[in-house]
Biotite code that builds the C-alpha atoms (Angstrom):
import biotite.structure as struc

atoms = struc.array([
    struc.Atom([116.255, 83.440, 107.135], chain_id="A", res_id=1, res_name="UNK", atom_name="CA", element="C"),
    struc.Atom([115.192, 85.454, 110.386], chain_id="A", res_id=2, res_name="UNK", atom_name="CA", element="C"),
    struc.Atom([112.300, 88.138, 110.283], chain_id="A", res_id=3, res_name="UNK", atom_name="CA", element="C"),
    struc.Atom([112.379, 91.404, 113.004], chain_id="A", res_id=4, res_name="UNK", atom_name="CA", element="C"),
    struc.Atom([109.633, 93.697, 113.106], chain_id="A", res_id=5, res_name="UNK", atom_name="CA", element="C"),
    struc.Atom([109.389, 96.705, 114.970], chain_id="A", res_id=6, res_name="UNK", atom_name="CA", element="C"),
    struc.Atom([106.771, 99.511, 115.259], chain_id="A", res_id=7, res_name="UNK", atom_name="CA", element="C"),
    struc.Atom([106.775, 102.771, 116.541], chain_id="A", res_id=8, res_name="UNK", atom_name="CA", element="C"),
    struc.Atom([107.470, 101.755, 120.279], chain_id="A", res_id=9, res_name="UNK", atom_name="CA", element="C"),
    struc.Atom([110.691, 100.058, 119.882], chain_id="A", res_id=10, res_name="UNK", atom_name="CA", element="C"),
    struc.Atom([112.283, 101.978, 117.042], chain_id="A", res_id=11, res_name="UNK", atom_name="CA", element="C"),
    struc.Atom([115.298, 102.501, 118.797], chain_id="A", res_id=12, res_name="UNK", atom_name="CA", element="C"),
    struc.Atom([115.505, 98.560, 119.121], chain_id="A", res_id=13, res_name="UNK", atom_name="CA", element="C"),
    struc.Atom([116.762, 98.615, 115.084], chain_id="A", res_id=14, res_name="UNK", atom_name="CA", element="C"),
    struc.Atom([120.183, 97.307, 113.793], chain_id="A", res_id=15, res_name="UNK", atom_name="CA", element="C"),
    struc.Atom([121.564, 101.011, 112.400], chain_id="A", res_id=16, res_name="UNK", atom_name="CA", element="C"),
    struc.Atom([123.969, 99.353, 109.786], chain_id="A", res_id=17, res_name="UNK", atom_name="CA", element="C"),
    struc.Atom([126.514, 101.477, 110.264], chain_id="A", res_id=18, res_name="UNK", atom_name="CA", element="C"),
    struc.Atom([129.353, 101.341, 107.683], chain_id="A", res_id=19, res_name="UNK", atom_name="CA", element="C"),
    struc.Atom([127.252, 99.475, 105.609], chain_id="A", res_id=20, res_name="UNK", atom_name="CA", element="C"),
    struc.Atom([126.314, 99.707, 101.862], chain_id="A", res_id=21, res_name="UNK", atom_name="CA", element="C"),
    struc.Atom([123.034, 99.792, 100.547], chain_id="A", res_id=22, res_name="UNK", atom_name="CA", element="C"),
    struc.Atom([123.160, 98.073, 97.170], chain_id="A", res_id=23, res_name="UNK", atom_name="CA", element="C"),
    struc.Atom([119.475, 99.370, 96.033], chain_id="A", res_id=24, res_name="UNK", atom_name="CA", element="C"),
    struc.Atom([116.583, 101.944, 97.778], chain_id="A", res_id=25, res_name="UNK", atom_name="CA", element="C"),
    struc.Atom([113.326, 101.654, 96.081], chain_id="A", res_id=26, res_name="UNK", atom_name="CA", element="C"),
    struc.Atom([109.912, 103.273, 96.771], chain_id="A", res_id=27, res_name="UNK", atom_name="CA", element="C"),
    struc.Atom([107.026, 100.233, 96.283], chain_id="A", res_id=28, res_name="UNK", atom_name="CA", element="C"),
    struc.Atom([103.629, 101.077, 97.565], chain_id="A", res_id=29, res_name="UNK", atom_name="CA", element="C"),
    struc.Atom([104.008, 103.263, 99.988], chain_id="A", res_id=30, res_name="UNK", atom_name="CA", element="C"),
    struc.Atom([106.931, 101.481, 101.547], chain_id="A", res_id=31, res_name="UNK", atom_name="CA", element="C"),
    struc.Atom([110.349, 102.492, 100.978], chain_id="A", res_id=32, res_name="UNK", atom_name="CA", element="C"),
    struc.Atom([112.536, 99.195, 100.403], chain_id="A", res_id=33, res_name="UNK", atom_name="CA", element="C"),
    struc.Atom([116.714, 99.634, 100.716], chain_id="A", res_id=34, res_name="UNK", atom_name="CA", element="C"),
    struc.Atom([118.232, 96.433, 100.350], chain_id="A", res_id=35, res_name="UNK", atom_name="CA", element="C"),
    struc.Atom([122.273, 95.833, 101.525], chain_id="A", res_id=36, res_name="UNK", atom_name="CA", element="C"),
    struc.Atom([123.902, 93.078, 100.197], chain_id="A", res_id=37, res_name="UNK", atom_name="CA", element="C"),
    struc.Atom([127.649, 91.731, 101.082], chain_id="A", res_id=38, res_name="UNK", atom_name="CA", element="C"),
    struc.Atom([127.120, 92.076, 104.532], chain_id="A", res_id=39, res_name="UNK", atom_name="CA", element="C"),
    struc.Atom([129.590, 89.225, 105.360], chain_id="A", res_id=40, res_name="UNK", atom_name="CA", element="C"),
    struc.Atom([131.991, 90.715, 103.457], chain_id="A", res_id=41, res_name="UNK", atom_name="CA", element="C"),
    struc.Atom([131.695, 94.223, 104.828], chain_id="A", res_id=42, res_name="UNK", atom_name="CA", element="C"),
    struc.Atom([132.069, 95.958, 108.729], chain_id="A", res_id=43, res_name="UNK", atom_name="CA", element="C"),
    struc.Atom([134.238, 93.269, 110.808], chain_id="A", res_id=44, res_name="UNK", atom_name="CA", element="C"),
    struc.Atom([133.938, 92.732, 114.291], chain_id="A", res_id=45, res_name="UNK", atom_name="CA", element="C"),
    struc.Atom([136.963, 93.276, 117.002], chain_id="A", res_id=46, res_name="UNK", atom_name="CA", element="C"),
    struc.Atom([138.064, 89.652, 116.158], chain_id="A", res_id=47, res_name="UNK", atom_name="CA", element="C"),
    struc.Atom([138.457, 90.731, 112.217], chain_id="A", res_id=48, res_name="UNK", atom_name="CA", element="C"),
    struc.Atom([135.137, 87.968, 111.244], chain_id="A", res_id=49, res_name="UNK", atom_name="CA", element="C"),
    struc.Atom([132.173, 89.695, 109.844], chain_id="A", res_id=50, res_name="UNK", atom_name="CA", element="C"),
    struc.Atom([129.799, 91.695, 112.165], chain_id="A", res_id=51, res_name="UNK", atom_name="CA", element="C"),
    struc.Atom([126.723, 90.503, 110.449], chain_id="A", res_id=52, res_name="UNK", atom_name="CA", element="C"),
    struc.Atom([126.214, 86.276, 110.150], chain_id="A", res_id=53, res_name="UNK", atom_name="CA", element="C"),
    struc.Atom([123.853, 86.904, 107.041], chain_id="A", res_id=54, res_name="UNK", atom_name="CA", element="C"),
    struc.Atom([125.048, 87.859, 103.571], chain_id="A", res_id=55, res_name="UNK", atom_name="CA", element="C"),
    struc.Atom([121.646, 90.211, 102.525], chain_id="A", res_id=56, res_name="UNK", atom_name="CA", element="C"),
    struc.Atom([119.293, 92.527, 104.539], chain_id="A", res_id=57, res_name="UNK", atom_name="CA", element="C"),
    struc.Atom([116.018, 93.535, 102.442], chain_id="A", res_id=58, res_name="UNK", atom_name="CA", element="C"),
    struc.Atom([114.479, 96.715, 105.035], chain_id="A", res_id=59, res_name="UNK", atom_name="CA", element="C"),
    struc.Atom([110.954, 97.544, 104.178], chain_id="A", res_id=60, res_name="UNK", atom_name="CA", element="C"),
    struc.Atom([109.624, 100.520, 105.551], chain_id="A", res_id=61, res_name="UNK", atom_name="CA", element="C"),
    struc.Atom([105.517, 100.832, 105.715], chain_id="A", res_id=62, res_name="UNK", atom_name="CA", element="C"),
    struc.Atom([104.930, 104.547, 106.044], chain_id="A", res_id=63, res_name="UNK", atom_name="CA", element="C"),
    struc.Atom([101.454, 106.590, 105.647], chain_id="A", res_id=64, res_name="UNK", atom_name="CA", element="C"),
    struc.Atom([102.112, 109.889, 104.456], chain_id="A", res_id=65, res_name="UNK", atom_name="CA", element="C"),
    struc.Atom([105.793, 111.453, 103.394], chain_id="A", res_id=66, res_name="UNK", atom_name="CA", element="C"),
    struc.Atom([108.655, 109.687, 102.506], chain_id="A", res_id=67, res_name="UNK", atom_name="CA", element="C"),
    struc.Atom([111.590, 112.111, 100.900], chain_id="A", res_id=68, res_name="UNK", atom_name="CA", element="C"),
    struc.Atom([115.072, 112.271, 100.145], chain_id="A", res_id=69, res_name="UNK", atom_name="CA", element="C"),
    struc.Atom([117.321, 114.925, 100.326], chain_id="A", res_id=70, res_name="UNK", atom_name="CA", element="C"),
    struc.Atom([120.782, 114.897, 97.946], chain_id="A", res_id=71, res_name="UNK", atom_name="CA", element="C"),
    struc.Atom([123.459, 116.859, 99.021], chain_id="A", res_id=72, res_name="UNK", atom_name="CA", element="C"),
    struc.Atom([125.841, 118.101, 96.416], chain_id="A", res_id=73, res_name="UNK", atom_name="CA", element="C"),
    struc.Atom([128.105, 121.320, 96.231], chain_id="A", res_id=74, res_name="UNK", atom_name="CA", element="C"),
    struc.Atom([128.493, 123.093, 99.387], chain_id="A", res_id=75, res_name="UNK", atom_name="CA", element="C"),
    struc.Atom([125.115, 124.062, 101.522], chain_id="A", res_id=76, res_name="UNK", atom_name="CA", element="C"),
    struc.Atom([123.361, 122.692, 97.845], chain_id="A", res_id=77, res_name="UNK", atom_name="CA", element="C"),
    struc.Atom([120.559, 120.466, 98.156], chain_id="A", res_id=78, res_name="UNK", atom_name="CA", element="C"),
    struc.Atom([117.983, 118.849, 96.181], chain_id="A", res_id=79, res_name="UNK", atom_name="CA", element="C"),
    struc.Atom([114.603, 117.510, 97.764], chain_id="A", res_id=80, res_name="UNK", atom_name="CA", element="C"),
    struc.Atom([112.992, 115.084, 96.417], chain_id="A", res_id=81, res_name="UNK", atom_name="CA", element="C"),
    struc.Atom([109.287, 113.249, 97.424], chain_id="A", res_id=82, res_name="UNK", atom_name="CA", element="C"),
    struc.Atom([109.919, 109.521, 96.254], chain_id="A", res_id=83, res_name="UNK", atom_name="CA", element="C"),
    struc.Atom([106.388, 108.004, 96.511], chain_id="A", res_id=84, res_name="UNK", atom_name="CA", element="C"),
    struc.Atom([105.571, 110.474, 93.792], chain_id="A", res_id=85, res_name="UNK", atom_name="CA", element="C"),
    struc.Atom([109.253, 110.944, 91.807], chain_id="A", res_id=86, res_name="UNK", atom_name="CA", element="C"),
    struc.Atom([111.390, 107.488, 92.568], chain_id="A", res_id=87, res_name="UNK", atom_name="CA", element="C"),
    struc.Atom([112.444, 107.455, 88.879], chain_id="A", res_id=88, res_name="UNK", atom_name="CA", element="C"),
    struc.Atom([114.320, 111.085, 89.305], chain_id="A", res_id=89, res_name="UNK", atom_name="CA", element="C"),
    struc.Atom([115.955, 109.705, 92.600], chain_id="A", res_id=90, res_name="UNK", atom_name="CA", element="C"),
    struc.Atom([116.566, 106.497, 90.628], chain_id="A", res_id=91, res_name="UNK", atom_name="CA", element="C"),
    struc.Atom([118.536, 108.402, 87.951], chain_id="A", res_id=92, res_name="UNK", atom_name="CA", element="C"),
    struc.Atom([120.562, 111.042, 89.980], chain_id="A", res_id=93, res_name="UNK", atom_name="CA", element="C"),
    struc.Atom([122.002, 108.448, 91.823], chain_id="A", res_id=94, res_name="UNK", atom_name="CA", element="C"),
    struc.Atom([122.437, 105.300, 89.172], chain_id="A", res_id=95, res_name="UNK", atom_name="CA", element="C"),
    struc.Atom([125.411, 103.012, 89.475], chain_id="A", res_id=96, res_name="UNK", atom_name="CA", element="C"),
    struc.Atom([126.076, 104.739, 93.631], chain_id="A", res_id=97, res_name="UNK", atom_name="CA", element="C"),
    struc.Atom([126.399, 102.467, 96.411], chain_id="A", res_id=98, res_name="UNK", atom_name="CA", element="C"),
    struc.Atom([124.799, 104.062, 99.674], chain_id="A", res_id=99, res_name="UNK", atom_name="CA", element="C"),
    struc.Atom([126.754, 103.742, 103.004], chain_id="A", res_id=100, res_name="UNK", atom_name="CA", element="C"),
    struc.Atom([124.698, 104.252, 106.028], chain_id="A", res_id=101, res_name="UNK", atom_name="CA", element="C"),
    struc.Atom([126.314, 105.944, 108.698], chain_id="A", res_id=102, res_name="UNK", atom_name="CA", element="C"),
    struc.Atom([123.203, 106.698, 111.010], chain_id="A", res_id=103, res_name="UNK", atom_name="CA", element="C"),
    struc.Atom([119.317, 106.881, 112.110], chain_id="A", res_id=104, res_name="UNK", atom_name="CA", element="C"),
    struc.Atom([117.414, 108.644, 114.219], chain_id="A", res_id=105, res_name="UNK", atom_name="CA", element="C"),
    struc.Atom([113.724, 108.954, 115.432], chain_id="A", res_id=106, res_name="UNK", atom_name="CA", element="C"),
    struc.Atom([112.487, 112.503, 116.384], chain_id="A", res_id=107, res_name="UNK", atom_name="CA", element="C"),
    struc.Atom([109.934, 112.857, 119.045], chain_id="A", res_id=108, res_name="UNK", atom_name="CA", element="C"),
    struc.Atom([106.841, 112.172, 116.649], chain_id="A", res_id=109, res_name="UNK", atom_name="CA", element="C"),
    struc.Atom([108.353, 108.872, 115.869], chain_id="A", res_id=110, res_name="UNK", atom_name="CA", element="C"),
    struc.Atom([109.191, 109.878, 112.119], chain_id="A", res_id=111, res_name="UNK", atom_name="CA", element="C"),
    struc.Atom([112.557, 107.844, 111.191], chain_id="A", res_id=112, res_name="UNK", atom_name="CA", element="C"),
    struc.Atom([115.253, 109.873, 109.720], chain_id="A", res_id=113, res_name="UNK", atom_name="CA", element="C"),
    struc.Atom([118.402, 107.749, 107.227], chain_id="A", res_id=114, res_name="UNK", atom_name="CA", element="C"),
    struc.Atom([121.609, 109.258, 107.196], chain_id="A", res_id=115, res_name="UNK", atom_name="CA", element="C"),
    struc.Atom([123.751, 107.770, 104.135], chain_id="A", res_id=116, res_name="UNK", atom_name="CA", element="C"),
    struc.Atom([127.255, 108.909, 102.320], chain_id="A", res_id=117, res_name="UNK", atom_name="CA", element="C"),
    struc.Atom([126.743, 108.572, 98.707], chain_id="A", res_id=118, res_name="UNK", atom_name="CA", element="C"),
    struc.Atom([129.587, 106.991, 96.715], chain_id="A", res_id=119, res_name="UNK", atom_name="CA", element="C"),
    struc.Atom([130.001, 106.054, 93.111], chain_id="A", res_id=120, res_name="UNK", atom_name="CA", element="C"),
    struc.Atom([132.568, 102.852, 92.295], chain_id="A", res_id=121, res_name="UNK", atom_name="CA", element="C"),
    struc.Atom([134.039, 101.594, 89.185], chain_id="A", res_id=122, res_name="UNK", atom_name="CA", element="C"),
    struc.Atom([136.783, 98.899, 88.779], chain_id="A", res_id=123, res_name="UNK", atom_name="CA", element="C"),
    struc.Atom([137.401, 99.186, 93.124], chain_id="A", res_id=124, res_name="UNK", atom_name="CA", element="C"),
    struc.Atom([138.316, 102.651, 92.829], chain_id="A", res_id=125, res_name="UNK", atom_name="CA", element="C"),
    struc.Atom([135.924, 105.225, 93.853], chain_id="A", res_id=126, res_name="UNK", atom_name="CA", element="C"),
    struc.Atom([134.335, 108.225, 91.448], chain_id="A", res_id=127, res_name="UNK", atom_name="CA", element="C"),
    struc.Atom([133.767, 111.896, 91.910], chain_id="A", res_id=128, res_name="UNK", atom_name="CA", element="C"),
    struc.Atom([129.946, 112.459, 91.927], chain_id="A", res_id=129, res_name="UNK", atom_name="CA", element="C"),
    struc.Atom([127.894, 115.614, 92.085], chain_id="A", res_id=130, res_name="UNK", atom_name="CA", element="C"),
    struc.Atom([126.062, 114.270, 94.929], chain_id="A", res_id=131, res_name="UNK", atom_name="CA", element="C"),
    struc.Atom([127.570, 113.286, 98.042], chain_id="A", res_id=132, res_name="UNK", atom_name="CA", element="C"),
    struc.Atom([125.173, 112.777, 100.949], chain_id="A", res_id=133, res_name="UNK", atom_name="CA", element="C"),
    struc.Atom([120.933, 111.415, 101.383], chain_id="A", res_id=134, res_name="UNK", atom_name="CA", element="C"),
    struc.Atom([119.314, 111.783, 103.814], chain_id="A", res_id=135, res_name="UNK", atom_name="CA", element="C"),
    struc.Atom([115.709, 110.158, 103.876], chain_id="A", res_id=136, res_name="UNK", atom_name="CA", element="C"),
    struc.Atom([113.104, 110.958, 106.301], chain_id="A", res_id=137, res_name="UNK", atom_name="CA", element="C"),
    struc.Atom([109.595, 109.418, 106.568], chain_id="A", res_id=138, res_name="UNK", atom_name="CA", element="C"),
    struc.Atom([107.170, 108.743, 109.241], chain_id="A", res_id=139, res_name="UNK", atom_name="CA", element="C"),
    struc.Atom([107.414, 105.255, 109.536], chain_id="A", res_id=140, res_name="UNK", atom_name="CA", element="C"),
    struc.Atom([104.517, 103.192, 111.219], chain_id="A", res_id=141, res_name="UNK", atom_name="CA", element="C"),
    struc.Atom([106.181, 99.628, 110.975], chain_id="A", res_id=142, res_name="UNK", atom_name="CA", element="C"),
    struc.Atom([109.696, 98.651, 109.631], chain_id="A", res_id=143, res_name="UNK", atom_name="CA", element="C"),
    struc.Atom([110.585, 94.845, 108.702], chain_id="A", res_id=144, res_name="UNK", atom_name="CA", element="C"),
    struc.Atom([113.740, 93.323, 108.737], chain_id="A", res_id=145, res_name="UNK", atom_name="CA", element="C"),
    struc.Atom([114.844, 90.283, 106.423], chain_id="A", res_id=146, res_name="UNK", atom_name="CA", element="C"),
    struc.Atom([117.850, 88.579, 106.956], chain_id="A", res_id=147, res_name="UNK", atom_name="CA", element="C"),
    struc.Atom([119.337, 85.954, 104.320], chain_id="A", res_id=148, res_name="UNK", atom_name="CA", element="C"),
])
C-alpha cells in the first residue's frame, strides 16, 4: 500500500489517470471518494506492461464548501447536480456506468475541476446512454491518494 497527499500547493503534483475507469464516485462527509479499480489491467505503458504497478486507487477528496457534477447528455443539454446534498440522484442517473477520466485541472483559486467520459458496459460491449460526459468541480483543500 503507498499513501500521497497533496494540498492546495502542489495540486498539479497529482497522477491525472488518464484513460482510466472509475469503478465507483461517492459523496461521504464532505469528501467526494472515486475509487478505480483494474488499474493493472488497464492504460499500458510504451513497453505494452501496465502503467500503474497497483491494481486499486481509492481518491478522497476533503473539500469545504461545493462539490457538483455536471451530466452531459443530448447536444449543449446538461444537468447540474450538488452531490453533498443529492448523491442518491447522481447515484441513479448513472447506475451500472463506468467513468473514464480523461483530465483535471485547477483554476486560479485552487478549486479542482474532473473531466470524465461516461460509458455504460454489458457483456464487453458498450451501451447507448442518455448521458455521456461529468464533469465534477469542487474546491478541494486536501486530496489523498491510496494505492493497493
Amino acid at each position: 500500500m503507498n499513501t500521497q497527499i497533496y494540498n492546495k500547493d502542489n495540486f498539479m503534483e497529482m497522477d491525472p489517470m488518464h484513460d482510466s475507469n472509475a469503478s465507483k464516485i461517492e459523496v461521504i462527509n464532505s469528501a467526494l471518494i472515486i475509487t478505480y479499480d483494474g488499474l493493472d489491467q488497464g492504460v499500458q505503458n510504451a513497453e505494452g506492461s501496465p502503467y500503474y504497478k497497483y491494481k486499486r486507487l481509492v481518491v478522497k477528496y476533503e473539500f469545504d464548501s461545493f462539490c457538483d457534477a455536471k451530466l452531459y447528455y443530448g447536444k449543449n443539454n446538461y444537468k447540474i447536480i450538488d452531490l453533498p446534498e443529492h448523491s442518491d440522484t447522481f447515484n441513479k442517473l448513472t447506475n451500472g456506468c463506468i467513468f473514464m477520466s480523461y483530465k483535471y485541472s485547477v483554476d486560479c483559486f485552487k478549486e479542482i475541476t474532473l473531466n470524465f467520459v461516461i460509458r455504460k458496459m454489458r457483456k464487453d460491449r458498450f451501451l447507448r446512454n442518455k448521458y455521456w460526459g461529468a464533469e465534477i468541480s469542487l474546491d478541494a483543500t486536501r486530496v489523498t491518494y491510496d494505492w493497493t
